[in-house]
DRENTORKOL-3810 file (N, C-alpha, C; in nm, 4 decimals):
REM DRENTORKOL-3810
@n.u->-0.1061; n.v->-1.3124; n.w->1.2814; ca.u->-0.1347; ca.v->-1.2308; ca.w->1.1643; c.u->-0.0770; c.v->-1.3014; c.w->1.0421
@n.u->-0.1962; n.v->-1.3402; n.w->0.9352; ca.u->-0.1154; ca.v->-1.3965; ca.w->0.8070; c.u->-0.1327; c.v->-1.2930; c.w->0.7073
@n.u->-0.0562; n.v->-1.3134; n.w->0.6127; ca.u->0.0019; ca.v->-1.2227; ca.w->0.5076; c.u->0.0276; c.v->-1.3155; c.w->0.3843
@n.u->-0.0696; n.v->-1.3170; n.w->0.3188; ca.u->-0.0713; ca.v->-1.3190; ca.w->0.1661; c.u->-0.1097; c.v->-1.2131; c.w->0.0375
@n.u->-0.1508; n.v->-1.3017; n.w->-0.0822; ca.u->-0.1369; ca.v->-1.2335; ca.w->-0.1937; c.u->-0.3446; c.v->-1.2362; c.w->-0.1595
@n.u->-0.3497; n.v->-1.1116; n.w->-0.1966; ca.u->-0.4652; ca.v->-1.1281; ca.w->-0.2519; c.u->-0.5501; c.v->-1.1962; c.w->-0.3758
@n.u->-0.6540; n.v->-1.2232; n.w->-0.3300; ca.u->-0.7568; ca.v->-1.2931; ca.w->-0.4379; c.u->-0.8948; c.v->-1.2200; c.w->-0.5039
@n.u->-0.9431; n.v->-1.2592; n.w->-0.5971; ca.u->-1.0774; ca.v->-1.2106; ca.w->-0.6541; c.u->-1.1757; c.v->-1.2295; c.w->-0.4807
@n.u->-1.1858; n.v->-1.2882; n.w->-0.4463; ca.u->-1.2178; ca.v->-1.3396; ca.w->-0.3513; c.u->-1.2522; c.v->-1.1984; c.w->-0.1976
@n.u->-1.1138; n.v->-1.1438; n.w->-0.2213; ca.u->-1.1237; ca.v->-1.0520; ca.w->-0.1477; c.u->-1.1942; c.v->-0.8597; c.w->-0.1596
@n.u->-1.2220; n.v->-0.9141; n.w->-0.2823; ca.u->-1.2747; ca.v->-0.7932; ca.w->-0.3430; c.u->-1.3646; c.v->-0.6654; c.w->-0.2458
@n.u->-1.4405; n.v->-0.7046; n.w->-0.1734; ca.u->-1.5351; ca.v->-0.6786; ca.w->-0.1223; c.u->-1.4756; c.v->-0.6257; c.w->-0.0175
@n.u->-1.4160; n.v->-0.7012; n.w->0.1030; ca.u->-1.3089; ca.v->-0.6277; ca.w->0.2151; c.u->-1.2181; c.v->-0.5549; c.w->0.1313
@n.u->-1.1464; n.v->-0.5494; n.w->0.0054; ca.u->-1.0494; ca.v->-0.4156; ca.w->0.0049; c.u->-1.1175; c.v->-0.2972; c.w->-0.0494
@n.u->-1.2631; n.v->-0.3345; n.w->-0.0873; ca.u->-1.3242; ca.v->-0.2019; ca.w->-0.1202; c.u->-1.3642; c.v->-0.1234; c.w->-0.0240
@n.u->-1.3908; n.v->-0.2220; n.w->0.1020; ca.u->-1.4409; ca.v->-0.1649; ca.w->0.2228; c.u->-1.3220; c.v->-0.0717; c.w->0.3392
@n.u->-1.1597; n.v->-0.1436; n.w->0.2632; ca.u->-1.0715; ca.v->-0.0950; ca.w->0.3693; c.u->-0.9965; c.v->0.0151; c.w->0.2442
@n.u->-1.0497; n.v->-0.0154; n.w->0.1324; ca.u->-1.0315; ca.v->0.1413; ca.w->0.0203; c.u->-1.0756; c.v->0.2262; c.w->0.1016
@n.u->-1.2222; n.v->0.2719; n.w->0.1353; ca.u->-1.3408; ca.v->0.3598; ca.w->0.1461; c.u->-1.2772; c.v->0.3704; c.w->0.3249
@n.u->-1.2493; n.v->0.2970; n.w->0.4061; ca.u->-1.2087; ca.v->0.3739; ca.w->0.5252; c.u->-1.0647; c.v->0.3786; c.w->0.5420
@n.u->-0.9821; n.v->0.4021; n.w->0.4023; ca.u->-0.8715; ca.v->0.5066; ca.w->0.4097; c.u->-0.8513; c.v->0.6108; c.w->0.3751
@n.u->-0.9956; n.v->0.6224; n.w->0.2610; ca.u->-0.9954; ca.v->0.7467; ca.w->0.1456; c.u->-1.0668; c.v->0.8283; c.w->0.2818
@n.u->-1.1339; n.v->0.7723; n.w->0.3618; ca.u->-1.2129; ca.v->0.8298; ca.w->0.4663; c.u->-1.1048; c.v->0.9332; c.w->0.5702
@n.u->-1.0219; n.v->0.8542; n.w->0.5669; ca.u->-0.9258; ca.v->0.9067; ca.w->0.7017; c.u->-0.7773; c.v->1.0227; c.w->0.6526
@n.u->-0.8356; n.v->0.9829; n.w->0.5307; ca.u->-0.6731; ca.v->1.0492; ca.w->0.4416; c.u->-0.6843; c.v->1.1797; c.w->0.4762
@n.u->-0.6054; n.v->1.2920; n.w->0.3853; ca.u->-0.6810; ca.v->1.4062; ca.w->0.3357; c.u->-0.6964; c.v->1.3942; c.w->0.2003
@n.u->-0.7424; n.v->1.3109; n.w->0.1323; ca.u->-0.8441; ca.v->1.2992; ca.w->0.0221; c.u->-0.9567; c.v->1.3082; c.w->0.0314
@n.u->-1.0184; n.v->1.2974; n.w->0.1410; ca.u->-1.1523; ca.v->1.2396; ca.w->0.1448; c.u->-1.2499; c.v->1.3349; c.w->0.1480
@n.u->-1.1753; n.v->1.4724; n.w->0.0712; ca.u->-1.2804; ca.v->1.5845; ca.w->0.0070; c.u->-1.3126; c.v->1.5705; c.w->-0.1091
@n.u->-1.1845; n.v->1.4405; n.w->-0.1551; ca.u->-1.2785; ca.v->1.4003; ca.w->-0.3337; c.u->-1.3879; c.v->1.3027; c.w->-0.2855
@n.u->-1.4509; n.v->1.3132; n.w->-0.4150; ca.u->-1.5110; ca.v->1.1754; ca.w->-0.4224; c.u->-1.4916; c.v->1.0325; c.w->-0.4640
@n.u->-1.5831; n.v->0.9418; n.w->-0.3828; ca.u->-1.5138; ca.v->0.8443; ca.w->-0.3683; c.u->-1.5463; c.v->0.7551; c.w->-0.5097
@n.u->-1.4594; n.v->0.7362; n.w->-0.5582; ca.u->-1.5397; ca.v->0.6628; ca.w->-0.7242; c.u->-1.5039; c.v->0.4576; c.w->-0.6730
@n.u->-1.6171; n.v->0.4026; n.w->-0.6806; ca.u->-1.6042; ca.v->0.3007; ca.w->-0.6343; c.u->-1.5571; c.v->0.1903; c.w->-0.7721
@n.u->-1.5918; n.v->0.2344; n.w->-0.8940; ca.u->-1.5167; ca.v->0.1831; ca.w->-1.0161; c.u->-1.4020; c.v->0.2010; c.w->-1.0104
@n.u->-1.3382; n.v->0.2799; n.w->-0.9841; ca.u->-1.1578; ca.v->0.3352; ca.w->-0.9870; c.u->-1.1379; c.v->0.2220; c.w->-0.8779
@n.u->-1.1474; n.v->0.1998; n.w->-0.7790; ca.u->-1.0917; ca.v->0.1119; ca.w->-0.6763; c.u->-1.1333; c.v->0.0057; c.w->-0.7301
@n.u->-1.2201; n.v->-0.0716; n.w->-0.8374; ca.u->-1.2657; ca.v->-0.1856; ca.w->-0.8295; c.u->-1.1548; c.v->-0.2274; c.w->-0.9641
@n.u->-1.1491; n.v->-0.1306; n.w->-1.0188; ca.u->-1.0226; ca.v->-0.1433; ca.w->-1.1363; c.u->-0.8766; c.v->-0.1716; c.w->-1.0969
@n.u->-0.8313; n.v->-0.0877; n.w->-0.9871; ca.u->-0.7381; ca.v->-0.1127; ca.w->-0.9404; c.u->-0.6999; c.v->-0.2232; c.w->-0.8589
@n.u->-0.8153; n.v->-0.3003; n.w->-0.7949; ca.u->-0.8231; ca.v->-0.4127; ca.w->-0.7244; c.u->-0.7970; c.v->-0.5121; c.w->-0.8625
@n.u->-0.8817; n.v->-0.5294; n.w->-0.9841; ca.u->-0.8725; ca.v->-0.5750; ca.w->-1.1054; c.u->-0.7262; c.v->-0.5950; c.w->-1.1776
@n.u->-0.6577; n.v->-0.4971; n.w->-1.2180; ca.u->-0.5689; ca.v->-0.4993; ca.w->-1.2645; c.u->-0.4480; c.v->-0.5412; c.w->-1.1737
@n.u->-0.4266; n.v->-0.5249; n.w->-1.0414; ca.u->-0.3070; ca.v->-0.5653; ca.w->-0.9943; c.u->-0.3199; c.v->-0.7294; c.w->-0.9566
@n.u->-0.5050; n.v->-0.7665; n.w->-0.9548; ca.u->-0.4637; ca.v->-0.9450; ca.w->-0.9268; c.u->-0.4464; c.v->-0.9864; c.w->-1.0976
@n.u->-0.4471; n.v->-0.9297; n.w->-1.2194; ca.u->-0.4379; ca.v->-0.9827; ca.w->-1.3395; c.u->-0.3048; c.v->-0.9905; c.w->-1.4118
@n.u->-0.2021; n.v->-0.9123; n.w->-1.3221; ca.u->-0.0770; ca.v->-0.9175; ca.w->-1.3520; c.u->-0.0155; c.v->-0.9132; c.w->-1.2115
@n.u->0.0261; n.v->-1.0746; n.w->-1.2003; ca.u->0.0400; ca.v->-1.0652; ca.w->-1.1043; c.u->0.2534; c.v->-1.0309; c.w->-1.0916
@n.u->0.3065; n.v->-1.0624; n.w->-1.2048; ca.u->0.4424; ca.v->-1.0115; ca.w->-1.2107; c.u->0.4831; c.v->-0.8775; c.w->-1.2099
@n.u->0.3760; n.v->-0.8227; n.w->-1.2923; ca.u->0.4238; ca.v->-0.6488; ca.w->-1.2473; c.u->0.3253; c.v->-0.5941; c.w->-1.1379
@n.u->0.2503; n.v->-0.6134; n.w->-1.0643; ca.u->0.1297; ca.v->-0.5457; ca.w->-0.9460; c.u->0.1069; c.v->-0.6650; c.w->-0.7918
@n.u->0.0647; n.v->-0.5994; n.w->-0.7232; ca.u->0.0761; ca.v->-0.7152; ca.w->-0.6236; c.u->-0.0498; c.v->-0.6340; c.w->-0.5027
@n.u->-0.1176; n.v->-0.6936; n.w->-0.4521; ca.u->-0.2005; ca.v->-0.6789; ca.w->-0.3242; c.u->-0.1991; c.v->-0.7352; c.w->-0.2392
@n.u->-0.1149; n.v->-0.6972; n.w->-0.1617; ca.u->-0.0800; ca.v->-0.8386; ca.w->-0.0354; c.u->-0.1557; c.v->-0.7633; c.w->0.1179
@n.u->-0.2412; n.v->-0.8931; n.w->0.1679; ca.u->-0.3009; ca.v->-0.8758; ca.w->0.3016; c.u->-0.2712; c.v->-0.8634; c.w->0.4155
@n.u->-0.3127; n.v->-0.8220; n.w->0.5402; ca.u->-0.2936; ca.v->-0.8721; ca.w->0.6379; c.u->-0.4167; c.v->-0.8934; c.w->0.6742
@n.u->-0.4511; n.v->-1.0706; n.w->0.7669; ca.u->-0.5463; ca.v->-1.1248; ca.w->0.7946; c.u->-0.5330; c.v->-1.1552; c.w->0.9550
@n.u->-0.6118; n.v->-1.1624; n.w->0.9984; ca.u->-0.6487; ca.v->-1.1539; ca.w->1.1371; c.u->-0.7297; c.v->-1.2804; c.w->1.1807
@n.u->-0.7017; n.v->-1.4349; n.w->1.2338; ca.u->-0.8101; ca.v->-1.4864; ca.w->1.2330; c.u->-0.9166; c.v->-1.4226; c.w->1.3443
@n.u->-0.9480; n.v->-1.3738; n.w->1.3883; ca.u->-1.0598; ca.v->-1.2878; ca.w->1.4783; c.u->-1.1062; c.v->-1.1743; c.w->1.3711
@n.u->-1.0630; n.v->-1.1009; n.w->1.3016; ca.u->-1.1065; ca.v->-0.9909; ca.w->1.2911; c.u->-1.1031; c.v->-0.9487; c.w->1.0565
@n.u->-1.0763; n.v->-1.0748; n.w->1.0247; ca.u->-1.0245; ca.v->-1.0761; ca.w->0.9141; c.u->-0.9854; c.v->-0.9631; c.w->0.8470
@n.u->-0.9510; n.v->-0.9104; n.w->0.7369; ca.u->-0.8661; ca.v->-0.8124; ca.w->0.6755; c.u->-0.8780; c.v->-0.7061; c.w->0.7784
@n.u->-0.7193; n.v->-0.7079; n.w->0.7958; ca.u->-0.6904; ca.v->-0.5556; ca.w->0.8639; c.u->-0.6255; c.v->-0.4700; c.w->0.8050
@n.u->-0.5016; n.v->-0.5230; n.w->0.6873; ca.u->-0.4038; ca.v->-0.4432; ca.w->0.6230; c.u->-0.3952; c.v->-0.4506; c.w->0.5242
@n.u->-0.3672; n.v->-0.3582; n.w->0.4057; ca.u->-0.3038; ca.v->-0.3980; ca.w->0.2881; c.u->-0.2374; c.v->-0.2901; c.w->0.2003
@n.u->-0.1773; n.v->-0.3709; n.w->0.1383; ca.u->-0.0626; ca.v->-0.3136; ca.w->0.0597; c.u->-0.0035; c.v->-0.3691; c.w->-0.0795
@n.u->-0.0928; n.v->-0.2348; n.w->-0.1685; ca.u->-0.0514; ca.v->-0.2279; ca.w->-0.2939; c.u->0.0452; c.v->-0.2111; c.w->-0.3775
@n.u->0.1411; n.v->-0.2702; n.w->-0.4675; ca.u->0.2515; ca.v->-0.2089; ca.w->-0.5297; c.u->0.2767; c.v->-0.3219; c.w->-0.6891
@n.u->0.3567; n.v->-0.2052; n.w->-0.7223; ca.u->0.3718; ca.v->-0.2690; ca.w->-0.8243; c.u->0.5571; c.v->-0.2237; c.w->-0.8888
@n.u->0.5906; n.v->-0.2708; n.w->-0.9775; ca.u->0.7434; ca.v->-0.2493; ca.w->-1.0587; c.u->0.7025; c.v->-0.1644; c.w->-1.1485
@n.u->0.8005; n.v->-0.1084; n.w->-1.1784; ca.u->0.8301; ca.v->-0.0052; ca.w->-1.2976; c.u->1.0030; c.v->0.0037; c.w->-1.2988
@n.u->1.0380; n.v->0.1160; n.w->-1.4464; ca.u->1.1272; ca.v->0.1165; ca.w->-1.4188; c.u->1.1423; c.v->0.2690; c.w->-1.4628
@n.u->1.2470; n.v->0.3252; n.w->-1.3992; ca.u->1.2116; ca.v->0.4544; ca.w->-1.4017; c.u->1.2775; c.v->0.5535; c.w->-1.5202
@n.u->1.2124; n.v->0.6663; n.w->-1.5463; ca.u->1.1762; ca.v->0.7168; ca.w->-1.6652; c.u->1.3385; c.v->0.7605; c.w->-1.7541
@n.u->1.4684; n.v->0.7357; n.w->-1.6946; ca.u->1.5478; ca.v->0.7774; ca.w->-1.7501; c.u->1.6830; c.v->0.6317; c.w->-1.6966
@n.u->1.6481; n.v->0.5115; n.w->-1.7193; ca.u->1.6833; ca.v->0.4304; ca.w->-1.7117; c.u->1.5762; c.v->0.2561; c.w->-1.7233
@n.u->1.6523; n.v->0.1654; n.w->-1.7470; ca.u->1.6029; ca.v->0.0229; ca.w->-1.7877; c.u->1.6094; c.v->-0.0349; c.w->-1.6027
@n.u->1.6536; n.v->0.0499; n.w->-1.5166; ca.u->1.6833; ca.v->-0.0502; ca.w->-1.3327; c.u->1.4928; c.v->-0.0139; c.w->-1.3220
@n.u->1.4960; n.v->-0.1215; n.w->-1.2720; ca.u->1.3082; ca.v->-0.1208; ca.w->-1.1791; c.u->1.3374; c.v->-0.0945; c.w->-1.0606
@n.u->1.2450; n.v->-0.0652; n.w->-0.9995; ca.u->1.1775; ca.v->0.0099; ca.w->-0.8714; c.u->1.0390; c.v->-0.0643; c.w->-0.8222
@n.u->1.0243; n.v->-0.0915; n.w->-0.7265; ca.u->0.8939; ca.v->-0.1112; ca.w->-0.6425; c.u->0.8686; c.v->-0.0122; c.w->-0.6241
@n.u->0.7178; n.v->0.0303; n.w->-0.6220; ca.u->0.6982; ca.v->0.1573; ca.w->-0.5558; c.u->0.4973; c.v->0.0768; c.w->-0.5001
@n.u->0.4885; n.v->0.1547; n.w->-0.3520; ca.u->0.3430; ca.v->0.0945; ca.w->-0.3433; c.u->0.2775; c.v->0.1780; c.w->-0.4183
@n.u->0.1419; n.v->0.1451; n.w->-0.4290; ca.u->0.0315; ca.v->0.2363; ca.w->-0.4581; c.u->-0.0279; c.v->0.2156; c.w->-0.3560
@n.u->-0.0510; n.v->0.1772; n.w->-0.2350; ca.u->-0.1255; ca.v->0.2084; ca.w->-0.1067; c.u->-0.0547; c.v->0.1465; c.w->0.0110
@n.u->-0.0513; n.v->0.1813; n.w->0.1295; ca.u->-0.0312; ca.v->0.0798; ca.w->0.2294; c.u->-0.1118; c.v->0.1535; c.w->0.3804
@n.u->-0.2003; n.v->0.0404; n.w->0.4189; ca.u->-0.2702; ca.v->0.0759; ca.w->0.5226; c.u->-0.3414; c.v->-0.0398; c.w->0.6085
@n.u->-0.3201; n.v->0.0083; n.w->0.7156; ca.u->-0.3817; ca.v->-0.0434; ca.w->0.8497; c.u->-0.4716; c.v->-0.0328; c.w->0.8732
@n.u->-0.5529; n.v->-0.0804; n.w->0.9473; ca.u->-0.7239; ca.v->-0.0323; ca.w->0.9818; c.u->-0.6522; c.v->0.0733; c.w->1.1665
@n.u->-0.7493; n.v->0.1482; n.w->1.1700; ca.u->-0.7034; ca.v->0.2235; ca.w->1.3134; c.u->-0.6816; c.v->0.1491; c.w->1.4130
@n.u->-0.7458; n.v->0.0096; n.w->1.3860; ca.u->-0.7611; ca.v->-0.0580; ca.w->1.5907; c.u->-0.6367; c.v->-0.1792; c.w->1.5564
@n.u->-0.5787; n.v->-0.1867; n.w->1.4649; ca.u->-0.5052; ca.v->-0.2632; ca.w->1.4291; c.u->-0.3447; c.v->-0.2080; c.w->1.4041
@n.u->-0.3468; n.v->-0.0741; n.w->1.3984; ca.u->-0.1994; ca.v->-0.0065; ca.w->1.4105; c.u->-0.1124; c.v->-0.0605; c.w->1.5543
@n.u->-0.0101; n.v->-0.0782; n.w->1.5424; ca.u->0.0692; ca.v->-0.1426; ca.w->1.6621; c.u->0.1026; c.v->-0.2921; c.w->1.6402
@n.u->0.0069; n.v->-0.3600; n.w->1.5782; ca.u->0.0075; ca.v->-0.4616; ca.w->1.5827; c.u->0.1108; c.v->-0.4959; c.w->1.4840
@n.u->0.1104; n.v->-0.6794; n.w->1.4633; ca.u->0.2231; ca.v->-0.7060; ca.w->1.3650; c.u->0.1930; c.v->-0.6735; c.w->1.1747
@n.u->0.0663; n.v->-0.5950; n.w->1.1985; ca.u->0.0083; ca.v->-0.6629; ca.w->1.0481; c.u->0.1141; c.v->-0.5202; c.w->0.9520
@n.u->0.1729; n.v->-0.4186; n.w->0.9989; ca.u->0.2501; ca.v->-0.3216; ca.w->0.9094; c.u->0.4011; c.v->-0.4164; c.w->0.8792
@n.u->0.4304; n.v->-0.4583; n.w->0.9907; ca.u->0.5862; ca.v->-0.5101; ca.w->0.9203; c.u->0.6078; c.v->-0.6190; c.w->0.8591
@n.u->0.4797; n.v->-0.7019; n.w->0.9376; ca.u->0.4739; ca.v->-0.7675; ca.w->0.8063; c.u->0.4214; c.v->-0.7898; c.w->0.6660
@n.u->0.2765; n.v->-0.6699; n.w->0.6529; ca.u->0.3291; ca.v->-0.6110; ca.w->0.5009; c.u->0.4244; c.v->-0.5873; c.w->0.4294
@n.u->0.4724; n.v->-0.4868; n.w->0.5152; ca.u->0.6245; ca.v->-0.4398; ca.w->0.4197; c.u->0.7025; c.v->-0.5677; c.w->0.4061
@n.u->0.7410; n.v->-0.6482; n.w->0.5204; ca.u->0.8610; ca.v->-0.7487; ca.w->0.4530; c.u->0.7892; c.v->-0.8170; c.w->0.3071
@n.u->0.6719; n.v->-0.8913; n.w->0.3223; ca.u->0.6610; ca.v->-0.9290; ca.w->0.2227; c.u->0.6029; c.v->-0.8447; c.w->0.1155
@n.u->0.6136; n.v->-0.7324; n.w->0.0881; ca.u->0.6185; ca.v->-0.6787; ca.w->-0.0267; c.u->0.7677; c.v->-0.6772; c.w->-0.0416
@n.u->0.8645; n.v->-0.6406; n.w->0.0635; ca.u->1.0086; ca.v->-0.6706; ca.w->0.0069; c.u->1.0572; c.v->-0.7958; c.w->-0.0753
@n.u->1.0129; n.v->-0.9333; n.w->-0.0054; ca.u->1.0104; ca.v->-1.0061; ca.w->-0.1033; c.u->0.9750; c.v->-0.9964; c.w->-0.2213
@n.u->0.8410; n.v->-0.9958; n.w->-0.2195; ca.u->0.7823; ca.v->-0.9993; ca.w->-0.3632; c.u->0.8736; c.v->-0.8892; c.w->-0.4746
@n.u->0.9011; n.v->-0.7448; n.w->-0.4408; ca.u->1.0236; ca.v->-0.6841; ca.w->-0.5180; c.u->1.1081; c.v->-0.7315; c.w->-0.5095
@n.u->1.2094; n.v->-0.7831; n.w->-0.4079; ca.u->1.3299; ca.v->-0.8835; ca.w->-0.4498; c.u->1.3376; c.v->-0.9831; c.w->-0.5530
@n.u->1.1690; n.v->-1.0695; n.w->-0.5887; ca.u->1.1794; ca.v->-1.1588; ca.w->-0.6651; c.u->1.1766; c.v->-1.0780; c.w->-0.7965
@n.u->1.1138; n.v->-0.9620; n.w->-0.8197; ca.u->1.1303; ca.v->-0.9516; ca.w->-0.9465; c.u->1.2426; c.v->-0.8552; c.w->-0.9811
@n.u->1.3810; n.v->-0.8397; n.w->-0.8855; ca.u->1.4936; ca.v->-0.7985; ca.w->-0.9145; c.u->1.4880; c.v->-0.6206; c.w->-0.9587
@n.u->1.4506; n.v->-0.5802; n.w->-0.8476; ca.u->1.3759; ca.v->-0.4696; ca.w->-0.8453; c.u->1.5455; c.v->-0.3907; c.w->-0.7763
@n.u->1.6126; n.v->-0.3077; n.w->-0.7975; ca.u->1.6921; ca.v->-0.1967; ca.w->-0.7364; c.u->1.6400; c.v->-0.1525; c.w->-0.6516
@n.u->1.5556; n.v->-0.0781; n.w->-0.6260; ca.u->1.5001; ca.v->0.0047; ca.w->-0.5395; c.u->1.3631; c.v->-0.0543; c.w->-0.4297
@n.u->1.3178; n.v->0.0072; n.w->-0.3751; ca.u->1.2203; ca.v->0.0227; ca.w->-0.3428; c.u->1.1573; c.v->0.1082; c.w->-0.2414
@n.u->1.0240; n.v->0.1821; n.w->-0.2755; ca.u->1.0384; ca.v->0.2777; ca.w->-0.2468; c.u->0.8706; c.v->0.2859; c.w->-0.2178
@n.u->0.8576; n.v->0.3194; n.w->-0.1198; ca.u->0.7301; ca.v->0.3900; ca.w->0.0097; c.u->0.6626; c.v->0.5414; c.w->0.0081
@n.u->0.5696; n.v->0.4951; n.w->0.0072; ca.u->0.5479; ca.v->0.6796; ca.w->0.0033; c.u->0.4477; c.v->0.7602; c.w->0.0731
@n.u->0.4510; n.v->0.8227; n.w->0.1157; ca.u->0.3209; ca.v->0.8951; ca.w->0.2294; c.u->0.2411; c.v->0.9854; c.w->0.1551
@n.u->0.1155; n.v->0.9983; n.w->0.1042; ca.u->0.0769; ca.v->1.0942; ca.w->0.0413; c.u->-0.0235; c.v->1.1216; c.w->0.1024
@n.u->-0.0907; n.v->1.0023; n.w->0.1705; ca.u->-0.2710; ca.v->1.0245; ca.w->0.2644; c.u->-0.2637; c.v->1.1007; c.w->0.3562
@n.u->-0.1146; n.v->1.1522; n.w->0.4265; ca.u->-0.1252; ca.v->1.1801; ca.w->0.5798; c.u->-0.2078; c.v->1.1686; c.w->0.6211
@n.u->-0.1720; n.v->1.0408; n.w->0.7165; ca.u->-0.2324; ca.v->0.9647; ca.w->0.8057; c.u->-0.0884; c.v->0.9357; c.w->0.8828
@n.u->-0.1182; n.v->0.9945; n.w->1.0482; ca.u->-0.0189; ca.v->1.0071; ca.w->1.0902; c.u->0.0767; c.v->1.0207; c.w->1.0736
@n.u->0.1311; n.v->1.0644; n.w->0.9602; ca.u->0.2804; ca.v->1.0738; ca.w->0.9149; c.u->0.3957; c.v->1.0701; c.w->1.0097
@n.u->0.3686; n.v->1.1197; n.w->1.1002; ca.u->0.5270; ca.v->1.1277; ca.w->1.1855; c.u->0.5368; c.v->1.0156; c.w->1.2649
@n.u->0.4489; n.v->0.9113; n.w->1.3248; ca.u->0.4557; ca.v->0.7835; ca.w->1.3196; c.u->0.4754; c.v->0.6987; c.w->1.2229
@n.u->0.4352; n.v->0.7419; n.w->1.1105; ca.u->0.4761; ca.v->0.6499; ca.w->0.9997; c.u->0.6046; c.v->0.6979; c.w->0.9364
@n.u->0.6819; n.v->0.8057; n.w->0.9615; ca.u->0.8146; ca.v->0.8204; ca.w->0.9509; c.u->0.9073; c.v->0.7257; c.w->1.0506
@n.u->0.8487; n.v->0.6849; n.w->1.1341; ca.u->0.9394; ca.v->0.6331; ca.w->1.2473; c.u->0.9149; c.v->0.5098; c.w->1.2097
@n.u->0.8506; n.v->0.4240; n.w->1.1807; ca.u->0.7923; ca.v->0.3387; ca.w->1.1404; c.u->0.9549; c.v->0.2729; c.w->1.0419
@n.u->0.8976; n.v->0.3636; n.w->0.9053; ca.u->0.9715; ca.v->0.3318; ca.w->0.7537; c.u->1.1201; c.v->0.3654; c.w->0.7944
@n.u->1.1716; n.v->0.4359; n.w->0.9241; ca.u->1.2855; ca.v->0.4963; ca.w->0.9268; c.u->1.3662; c.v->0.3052; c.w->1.0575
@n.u->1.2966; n.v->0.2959; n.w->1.0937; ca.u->1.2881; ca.v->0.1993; ca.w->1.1554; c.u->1.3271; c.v->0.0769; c.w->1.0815
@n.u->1.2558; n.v->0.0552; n.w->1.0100; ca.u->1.2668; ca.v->-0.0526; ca.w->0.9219; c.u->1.4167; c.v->-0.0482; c.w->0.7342
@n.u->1.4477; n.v->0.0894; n.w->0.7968; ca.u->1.5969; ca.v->0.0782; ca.w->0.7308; c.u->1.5675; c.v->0.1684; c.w->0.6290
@n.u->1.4133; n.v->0.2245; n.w->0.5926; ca.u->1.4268; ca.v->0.3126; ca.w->0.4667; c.u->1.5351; c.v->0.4535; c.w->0.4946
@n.u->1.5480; n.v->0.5233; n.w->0.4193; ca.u->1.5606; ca.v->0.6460; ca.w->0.3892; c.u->1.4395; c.v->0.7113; c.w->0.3124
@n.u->1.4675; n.v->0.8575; n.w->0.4066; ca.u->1.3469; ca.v->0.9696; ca.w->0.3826; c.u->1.4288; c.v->1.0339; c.w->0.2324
@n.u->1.3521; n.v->1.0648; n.w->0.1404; ca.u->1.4679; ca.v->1.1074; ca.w->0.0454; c.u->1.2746; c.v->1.2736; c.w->-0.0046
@n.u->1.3185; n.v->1.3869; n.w->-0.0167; ca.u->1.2444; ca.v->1.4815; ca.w->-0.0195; c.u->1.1232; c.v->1.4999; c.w->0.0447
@n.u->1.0026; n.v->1.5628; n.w->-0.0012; ca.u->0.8723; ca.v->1.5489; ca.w->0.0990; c.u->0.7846; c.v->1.5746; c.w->0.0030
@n.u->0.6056; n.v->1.5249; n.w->0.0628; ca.u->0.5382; ca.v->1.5668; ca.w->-0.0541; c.u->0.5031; c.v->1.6792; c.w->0.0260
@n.u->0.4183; n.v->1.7461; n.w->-0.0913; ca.u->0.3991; ca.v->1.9039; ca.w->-0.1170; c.u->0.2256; c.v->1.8958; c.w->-0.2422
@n.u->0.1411; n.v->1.9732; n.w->-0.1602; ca.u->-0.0185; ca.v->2.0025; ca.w->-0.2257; c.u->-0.0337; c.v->2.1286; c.w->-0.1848
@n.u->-0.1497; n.v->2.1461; n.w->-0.3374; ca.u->-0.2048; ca.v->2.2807; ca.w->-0.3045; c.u->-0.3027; c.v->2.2432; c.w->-0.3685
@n.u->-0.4281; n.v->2.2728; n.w->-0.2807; ca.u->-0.5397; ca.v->2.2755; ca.w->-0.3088; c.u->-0.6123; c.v->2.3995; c.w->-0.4151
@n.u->-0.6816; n.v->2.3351; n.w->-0.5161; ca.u->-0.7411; ca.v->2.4797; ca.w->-0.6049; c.u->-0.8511; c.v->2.4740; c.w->-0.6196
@n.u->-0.9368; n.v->2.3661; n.w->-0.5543; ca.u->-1.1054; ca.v->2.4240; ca.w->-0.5486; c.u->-1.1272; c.v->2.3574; c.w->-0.3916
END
């Protein structure tokens, strides 16, 4: 399993592994806006110091994983934070090496830009309580929970 930065190049597989996560989430009573994902694919390869899209590649089976994030710093201090904006597996590919080694190298990539924190987040539930064991595994801390309410 290799693990790099994404390219323009890849455009096409992360729209395709966008659309079968929005599929599996519980989002996937919105609709799917294929401009919003093509923007977001856009903007994180155009800065590549504050945003990042890093793969997991498969030579048999090419893109299986990926994982979005970017720096900030948070709203009542100058310390930055990693935080993702996505991280996902394809289903036949969970187990395999392509989750830890996402995460390490998104750890890098926040280490290089001297990031305090960093920080994971579950919002798709998609398996969550495997993916608690997972992030709990790998040294995070659980710090509150999310919380929705649906109004249409």
């Amino acid at each position: 399993m290799k693990i790099r930065l994404a390219s323009a190049s890849d455009e096409m597989a992360l729209l395709e592994m966008g659309k079968t996560m929005h599929a599996e989430s519980r989002f996937a009573h919105f609709p799917l806006q294929e401009d919003k994902l093509r923007q977001v694919v856009a903007v994180s390869l155009q800065d590549p110091k504050g945003h990042c899209i890093l793969v997991a590649e498969s030579a048999t089976s090419g893109l299986v994983g990926m994982l979005g994030g970017y720096v900030l710093p948070l709203f009542f201090t100058d310390a930055l934070i990693a935080q993702d904006k996505f991280f996902y597996v394809l289903p036949e590919h969970r187990g395999s090496s392509a989750a830890v080694k996402l995460l390490m190298a998104f750890e890098r990539w926040a280490k290089n830009r001297q990031v305090a924190e960093i920080d994971i987040n579950m919002s798709v539930d998609i398996d969550s309580a495997r993916f608690d064991r997972f992030m709990r595994h790998a040294g995070y801390q659980p710090c509150g929970q999310n919380h929705f309410k649906r109004t249409r």
